[in-house]
Structures are given as structure tokens and as C-alpha cells.
Biotite code that builds the C-alpha atoms (Angstrom):
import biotite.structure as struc

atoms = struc.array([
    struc.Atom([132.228, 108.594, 105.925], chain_id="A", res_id=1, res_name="UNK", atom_name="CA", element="C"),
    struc.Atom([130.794, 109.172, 109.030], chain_id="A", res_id=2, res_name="UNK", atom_name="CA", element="C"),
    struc.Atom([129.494, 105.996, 111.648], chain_id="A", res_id=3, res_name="UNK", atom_name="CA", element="C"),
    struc.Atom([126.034, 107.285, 111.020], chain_id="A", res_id=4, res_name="UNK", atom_name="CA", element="C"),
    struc.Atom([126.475, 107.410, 107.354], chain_id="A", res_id=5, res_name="UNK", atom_name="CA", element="C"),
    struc.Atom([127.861, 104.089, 106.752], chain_id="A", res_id=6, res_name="UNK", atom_name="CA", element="C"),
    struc.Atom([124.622, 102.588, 109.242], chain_id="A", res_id=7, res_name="UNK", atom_name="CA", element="C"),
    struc.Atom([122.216, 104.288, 107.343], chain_id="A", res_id=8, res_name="UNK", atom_name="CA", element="C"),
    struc.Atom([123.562, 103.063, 104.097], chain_id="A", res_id=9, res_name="UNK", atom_name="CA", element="C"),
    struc.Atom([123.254, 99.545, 105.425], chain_id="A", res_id=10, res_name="UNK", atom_name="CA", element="C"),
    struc.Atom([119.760, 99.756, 106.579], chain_id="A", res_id=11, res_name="UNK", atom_name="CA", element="C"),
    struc.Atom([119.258, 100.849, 102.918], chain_id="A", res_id=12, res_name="UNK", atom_name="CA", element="C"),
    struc.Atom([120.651, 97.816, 101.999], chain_id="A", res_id=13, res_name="UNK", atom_name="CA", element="C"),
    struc.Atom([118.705, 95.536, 103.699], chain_id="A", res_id=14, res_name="UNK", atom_name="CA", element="C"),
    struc.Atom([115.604, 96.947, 103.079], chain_id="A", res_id=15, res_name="UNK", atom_name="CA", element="C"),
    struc.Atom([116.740, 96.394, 99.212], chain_id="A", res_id=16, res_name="UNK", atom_name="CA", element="C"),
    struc.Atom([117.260, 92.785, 100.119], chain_id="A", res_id=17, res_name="UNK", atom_name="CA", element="C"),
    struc.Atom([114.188, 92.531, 102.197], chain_id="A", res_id=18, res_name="UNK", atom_name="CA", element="C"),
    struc.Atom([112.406, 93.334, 98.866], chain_id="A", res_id=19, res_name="UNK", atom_name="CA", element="C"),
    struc.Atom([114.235, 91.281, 96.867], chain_id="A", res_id=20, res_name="UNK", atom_name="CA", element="C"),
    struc.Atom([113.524, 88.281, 98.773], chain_id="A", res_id=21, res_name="UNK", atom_name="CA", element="C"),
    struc.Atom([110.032, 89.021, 99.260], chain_id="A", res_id=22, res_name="UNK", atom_name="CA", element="C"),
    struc.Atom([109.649, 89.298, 95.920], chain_id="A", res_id=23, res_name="UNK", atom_name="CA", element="C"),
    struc.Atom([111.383, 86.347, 95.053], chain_id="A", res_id=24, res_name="UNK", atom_name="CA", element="C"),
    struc.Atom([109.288, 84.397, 97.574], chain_id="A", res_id=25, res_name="UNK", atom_name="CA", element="C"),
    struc.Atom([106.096, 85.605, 95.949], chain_id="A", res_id=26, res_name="UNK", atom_name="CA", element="C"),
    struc.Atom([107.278, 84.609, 92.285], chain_id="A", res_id=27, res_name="UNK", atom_name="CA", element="C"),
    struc.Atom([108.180, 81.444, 93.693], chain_id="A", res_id=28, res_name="UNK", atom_name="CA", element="C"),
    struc.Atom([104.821, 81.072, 95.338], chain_id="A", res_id=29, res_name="UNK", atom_name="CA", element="C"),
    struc.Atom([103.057, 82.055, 91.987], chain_id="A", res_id=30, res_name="UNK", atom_name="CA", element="C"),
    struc.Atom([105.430, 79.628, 89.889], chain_id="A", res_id=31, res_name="UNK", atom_name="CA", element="C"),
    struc.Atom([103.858, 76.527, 92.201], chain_id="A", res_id=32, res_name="UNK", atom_name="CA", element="C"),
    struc.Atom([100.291, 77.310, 91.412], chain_id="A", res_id=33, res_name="UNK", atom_name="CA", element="C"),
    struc.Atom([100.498, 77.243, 88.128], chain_id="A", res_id=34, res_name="UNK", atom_name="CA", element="C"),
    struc.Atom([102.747, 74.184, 87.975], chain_id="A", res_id=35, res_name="UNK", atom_name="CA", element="C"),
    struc.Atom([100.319, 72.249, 90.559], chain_id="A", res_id=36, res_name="UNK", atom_name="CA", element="C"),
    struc.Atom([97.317, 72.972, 88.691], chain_id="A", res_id=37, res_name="UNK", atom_name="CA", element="C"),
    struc.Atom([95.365, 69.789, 88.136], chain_id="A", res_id=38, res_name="UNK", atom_name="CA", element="C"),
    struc.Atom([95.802, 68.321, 84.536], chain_id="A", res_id=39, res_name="UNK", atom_name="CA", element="C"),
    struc.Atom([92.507, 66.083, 83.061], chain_id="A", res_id=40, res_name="UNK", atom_name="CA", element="C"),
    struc.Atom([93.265, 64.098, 80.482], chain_id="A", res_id=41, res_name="UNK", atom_name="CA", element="C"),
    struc.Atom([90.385, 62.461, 78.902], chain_id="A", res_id=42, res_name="UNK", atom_name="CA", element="C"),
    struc.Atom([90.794, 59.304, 76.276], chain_id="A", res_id=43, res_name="UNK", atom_name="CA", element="C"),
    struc.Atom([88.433, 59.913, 73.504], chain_id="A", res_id=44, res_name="UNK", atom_name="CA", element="C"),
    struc.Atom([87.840, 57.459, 70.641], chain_id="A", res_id=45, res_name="UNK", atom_name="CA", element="C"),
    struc.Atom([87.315, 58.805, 67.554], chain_id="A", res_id=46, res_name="UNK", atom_name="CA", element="C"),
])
């Protein structure tokens, strides 16, 4: 495998990874609105 080869299968790489994280950053993002949506809880007597 050729020098060029072998650099363009890295830059593959991290573009996969690049994804990956971004993608993983987003979830994570989306994950924390819905946990830190506001809860009412209202006390009714029957």
C-alpha cells in the first residue's frame, strides 16, 4: 500500500469518526431536553 493510499484511508477514517461524534453529540443534546423538561405536579383532592 502506497503512502498516498494509506493517507487517504485515514482521512476516511476520521471523517467516519467526525460523524460519529457529531452524532453522538446531537443524541446527547436531544436526550437533555427531554430529561429537563419541566414536570407540574398538581395535588388534587378528590
Amino acid at each position: 500500500m502506497k503512502t498516498t493510499e494509506k493517507i487517504a484511508n485515514a482521512k476516511k477514517r476520521i471523517d467516519e469518526l467526525e460523524r460519529l461524534i457529531k452524532y453522538w453529540n446531537d443524541s446527547e443534546q436531544g436526550n437533555a431536553k427531554i430529561v429537563n423538561f419541566p414536570i407540574k405536579i398538581e395535588n388534587k383532592v378528590s
